[in-house]
C-alpha positions as CSV (number, residue, x, y, z in Angstrom):
1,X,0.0,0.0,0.0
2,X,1.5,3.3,-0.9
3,X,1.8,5.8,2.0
4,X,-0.1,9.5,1.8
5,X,-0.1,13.0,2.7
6,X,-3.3,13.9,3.7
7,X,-3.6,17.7,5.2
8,X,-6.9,18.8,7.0
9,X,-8.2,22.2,6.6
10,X,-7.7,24.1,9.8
11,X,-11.0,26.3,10.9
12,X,-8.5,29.2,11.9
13,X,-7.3,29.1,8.2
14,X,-3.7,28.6,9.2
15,X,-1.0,27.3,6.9
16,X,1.2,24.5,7.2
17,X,4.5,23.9,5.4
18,X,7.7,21.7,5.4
19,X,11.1,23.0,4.5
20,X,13.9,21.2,3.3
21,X,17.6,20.9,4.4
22,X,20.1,23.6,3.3
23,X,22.4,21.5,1.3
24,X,22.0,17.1,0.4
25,X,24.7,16.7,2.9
26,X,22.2,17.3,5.7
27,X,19.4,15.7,4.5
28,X,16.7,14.3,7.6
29,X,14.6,11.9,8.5
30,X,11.3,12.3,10.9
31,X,9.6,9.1,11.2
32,X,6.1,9.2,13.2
33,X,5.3,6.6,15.4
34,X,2.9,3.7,14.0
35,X,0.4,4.0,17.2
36,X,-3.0,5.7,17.6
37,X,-3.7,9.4,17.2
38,X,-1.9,12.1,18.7
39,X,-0.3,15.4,18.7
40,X,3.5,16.0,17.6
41,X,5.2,18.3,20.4
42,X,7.5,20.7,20.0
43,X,10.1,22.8,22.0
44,X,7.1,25.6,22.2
45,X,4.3,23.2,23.1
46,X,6.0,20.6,26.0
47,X,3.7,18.4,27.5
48,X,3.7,18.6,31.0
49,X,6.4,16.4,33.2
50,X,8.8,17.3,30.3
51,X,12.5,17.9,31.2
52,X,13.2,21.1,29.3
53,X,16.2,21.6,30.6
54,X,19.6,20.2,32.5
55,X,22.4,21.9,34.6
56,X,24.8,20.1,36.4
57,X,27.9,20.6,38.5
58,X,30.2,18.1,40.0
59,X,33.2,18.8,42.4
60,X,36.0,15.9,42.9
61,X,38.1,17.5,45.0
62,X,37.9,18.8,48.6
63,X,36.1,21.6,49.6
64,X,36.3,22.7,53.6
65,X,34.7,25.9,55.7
66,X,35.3,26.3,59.2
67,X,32.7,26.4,61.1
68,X,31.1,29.6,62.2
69,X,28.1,28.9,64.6
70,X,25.1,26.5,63.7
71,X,23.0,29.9,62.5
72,X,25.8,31.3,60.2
73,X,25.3,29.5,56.8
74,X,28.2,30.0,53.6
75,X,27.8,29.0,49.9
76,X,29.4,26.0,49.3
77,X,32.3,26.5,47.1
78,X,31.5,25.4,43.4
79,X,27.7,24.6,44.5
80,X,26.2,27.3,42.8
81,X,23.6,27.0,39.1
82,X,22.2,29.9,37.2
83,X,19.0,28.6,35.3
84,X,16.5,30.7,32.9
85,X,13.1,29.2,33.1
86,X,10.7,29.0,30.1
87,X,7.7,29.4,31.8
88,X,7.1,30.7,35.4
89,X,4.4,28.2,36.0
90,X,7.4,25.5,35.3
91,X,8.7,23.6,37.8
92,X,12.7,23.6,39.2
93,X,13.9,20.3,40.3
94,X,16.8,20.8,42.8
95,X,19.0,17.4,43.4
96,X,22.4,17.0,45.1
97,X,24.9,14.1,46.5
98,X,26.9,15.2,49.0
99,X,29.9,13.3,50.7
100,X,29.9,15.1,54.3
101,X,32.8,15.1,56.8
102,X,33.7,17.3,60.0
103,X,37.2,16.9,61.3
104,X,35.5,17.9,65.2
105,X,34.1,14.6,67.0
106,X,30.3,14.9,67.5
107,X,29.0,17.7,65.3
108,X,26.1,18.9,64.3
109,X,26.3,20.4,60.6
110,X,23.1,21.6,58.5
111,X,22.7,22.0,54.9
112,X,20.2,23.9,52.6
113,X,19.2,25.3,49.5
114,X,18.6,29.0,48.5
115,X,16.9,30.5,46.1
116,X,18.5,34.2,44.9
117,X,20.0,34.7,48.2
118,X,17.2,34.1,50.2
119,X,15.8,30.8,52.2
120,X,13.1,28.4,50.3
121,X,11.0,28.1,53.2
122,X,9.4,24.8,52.0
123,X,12.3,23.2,51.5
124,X,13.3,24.0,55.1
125,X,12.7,21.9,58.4
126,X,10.9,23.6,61.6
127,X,11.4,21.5,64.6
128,X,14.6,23.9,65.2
129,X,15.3,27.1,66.7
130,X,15.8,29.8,64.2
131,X,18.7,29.2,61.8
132,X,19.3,25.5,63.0
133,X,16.5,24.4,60.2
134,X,18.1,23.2,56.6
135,X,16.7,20.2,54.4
136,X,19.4,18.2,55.6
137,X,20.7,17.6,59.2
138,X,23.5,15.6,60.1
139,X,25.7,14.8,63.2
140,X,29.1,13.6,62.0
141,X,30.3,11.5,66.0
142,X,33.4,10.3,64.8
143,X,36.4,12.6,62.5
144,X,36.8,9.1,60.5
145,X,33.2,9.3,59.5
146,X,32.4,10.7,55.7
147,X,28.0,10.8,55.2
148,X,26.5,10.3,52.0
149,X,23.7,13.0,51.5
150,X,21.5,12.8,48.5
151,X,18.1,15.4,48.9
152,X,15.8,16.9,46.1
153,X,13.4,19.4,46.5
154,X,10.8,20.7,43.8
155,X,10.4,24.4,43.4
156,X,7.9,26.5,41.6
157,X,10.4,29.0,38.9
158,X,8.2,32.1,39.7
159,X,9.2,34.4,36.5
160,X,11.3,33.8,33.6
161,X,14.3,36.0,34.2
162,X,17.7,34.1,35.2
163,X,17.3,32.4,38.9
164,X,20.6,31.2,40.8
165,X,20.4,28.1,43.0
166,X,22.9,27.6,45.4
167,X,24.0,24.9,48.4
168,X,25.0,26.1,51.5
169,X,25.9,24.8,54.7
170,X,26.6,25.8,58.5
171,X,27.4,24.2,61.4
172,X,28.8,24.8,65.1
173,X,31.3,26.9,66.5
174,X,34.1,24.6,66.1
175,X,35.5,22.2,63.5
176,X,36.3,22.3,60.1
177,X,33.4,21.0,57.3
178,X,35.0,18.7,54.5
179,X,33.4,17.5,50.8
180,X,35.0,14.5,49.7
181,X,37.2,14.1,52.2
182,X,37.6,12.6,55.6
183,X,37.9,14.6,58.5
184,X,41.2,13.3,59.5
185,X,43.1,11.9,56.0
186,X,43.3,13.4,52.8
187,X,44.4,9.6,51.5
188,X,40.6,8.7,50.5
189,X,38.6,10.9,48.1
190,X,34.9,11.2,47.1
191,X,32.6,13.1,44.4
192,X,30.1,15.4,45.4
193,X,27.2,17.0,42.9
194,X,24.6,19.4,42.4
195,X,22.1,19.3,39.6
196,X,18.9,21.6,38.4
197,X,16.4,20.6,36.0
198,X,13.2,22.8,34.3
199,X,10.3,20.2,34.0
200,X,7.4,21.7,31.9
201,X,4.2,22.5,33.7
C-alpha cells in the first residue's frame, strides 16, 4: 500500500508547510510513530512532566569551611547553578549528592538550599530554633566518618528571568566542614554533585 499525505483544513485558516535541508549533505529523517492518534510536540508546546532543561555541577576535589556557629550559613564553594526558566508556572527540580565530613568529633552540621540569596522556606525543616533548620541535618560522631547525603526538592520558577540556585551549609562553632574528604586523611577521596532541571508545567 503506498503511503499519503493527507492535510486537513484548519478552521482558523492557518498554513502549514515543510522546509527542506540547506544542502543534500544534511538531508533528515522524521519518522512518526505507528500508534494511535496524537499530537506532535515541540520545544514551544512541551507536554507537561517534560525535562526542558539540564544543569549540572560536580566537584571531585575537597572543599572545607570552618565552622562559624550553627545559624551562620556560607555558599558552598563550586555549588552554585544559574537557570533561565521558560515558563514561570514550570517547575525547578533541585537534586544533590553530597559526601559530608567534619574533622570535630560529635557535630552537628546543616545543609540547605537558596533561592537568589534568600531561604526556600518549603524546603526548610521547623522542629529547630531559628537558623538550626536546613533540608538536611547531620551529626558527623566520629572525624573518620564521611556521610553520603543525596536530597531533592521541587520548586515552583516564579518568573522567567535568570534564577541562581545555590548549596549552603553551616554548622557549630568549632571544627572544620569537608566534601569528599575525611575529617582526619586526605588519602581517601569522594565526588560530590549538584544538579537543576526545568520540568514543563
Amino acid at each position: 500500500m503506498t503511503a499519503k499525505i493527507k492535510l486537513n483544513a484548519a478552521s482558523g485558516g492557518g498554513s502549514f508547510s515543510l522546509q527542506a535541508p540547506s544542502s543534500s549533505s544534511n538531508d533528515r529523517v522524521m519518522t512518526l510513530p505507528d500508534t494511535a492518534d496524537g499530537t506532535v510536540l515541540t520545544t514551544t508546546n512541551p507536554k507537561a512532566g517534560n525535562i526542558l532543561q539540564v544543569q549540572s555541577v560536580t566537584i571531585n576535589s575537597p572543599v572545607s569551611a570552618a565552622a562559624a556557629g550553627t545559624t551562620v550559613y556560607a555558599d558552598i564553594a563550586g555549588m552554585s547553578i544559574t537557570i533561565t526558566p521558560a515558563a514561570s508556572a514550570n517547575k525547578i527540580l533541585l537534586s544533590c549528592h553530597l559526601s559530608f565530613s567534619n574533622d570535630t568529633t560529635a557535630r552537628n552540621d546543616f545543609i540547605k538550599f537558596v533561592k537568589d540569596g534568600s531561604d526556600i522556606s518549603a524546603a526548610l525543616g521547623t522542629q529547630g530554633v531559628s537558623g538550626k533548620n536546613g533540608i538536611a541535618y547531620l551529626r558527623i560522631s566520629s572525624v573518620n566518618e564521611v556521610k553520603c547525603v543525596s536530597m531533592t526538592h521541587l520548586d515552583t520558577a516564579g518568573g522567567t528571568s535568570a534564577i541562581t540556585y545555590k548549596l549552603q551549609w553551616s554548622g557549630e562553632a568549632s571544627g572544620t566542614r569537608y566534601l569528599n574528604r575525611r575529617g582526619d586523611s586526605t588519602t581517601h577521596g569522594a565526588v560530590s554533585s549538584f544538579t537543576v532541571m526545568e520540568v514543563a508545567a
